[in-house]
N, C-alpha and C positions, 0 to 999 in steps of 0.2 A: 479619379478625374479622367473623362473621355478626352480622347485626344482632340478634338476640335473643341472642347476647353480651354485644354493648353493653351492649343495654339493661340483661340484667343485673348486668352490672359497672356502670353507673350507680345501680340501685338496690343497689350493695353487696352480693349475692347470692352475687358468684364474683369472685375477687382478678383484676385488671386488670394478667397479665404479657405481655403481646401483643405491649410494646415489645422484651422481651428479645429473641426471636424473631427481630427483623428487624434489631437493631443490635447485631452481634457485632462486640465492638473485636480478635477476636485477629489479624483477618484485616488489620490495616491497621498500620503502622510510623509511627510518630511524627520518628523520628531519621532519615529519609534526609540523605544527604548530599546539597549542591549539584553540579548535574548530573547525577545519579541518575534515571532517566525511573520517573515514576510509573506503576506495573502496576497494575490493579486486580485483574487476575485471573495466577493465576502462570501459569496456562497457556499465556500469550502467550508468554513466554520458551521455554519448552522448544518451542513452534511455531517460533520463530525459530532457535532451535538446530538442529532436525528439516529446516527451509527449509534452512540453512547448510550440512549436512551432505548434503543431495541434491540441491545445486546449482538448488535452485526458489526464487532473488530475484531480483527487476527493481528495481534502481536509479533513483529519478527523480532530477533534476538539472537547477533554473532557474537559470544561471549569471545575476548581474549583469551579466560582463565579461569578455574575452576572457582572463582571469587564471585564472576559475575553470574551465574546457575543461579543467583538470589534473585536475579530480575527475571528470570523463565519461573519460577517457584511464583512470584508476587503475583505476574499477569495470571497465570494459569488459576492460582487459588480466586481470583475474582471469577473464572468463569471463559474468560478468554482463550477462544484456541491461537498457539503459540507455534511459529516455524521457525528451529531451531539450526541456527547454520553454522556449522562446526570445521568448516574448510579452514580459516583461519587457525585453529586452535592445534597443538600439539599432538600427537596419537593420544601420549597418557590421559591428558587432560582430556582429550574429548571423549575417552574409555570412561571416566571420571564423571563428564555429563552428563553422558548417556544412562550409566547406571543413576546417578540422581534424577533424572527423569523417569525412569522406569518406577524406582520407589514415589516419585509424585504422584506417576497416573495410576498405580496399584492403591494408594491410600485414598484418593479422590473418585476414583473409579471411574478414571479416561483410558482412553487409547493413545499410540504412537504410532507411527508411520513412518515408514522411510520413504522420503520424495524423491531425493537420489544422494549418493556419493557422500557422506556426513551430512547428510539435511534430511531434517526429520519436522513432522509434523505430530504436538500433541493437540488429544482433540478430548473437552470437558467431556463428562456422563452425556449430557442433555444435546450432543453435535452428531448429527447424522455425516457421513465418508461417504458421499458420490463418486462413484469411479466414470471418469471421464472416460472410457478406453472407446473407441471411435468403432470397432468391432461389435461392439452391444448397438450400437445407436442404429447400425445398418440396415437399410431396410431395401427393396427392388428398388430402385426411384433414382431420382435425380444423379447421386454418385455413384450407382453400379454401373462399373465400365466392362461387363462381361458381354 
């Protein structure tokens, strides 16, 4: 609302509906059920569906305990590359996950990566490893500041 709106709807001038505008209730559900992930926008779902459907998710996965390496085994056997965050976990235990992963990507025939500091990335047979390093990408131009 410009400010000589205001004002005029202050002095009474022109009816003050500006709130209609910005707070449409049709767009929001009252009744979800528990466990239901709140969307704001529906759009996210049918991206999730579009991801699902072209094989473009990455799984993360900060196990507590050497219990939960079943949920990095599950995604990974679908196909999914998995970023494994082991900060949380114990030395033993995450000594523990690591070798479980390593025997996953050696029978499946993926790679691992270490992203940094207990976090690691496994990547299926069929996932190409882009190296981001800003060094390669360099060329005279725009960011040479010599």
């Amino acid at each position: 609302m410009g400010s000589v709106r205001k004002a005029s709807a202050w002095l009474g001038l022109v009816d003050d509906n500006d709130d209609e505008r910005y707070y449409d209730d049709d767009g929001y559900s009252e009744g979800t059920e528990p466990g239901d992930a709140w969307v704001t926008d529906p759009r996210v779902k049918v991206a999730s569906d579009v991801a699902e459907e072209k094989g473009r998710r990455i799984g993360t996965v900060t196990p507590d305990s050497f219990r939960d390496a079943r949920a990095i085994g599950e995604l990974f056997r679908e196909g999914v590359p998995v970023i494994m965050n082991l900060t949380a976990m114990e030395a033993s235990d995450a000594k523990r996950v690591v070798d479980f992963a390593a025997g996953l990507i050696f029978g499946l025939r993926g790679s691992i990566e270490r992203v940094s500091t207990r976090v690691f990335l496994l990547s299926p047979a069929n996932t190409e490893i882009v190296n981001g390093d800003p060094s390669a990408h360099r060329t005279d131009g725009f960011f040479n500041q010599s």
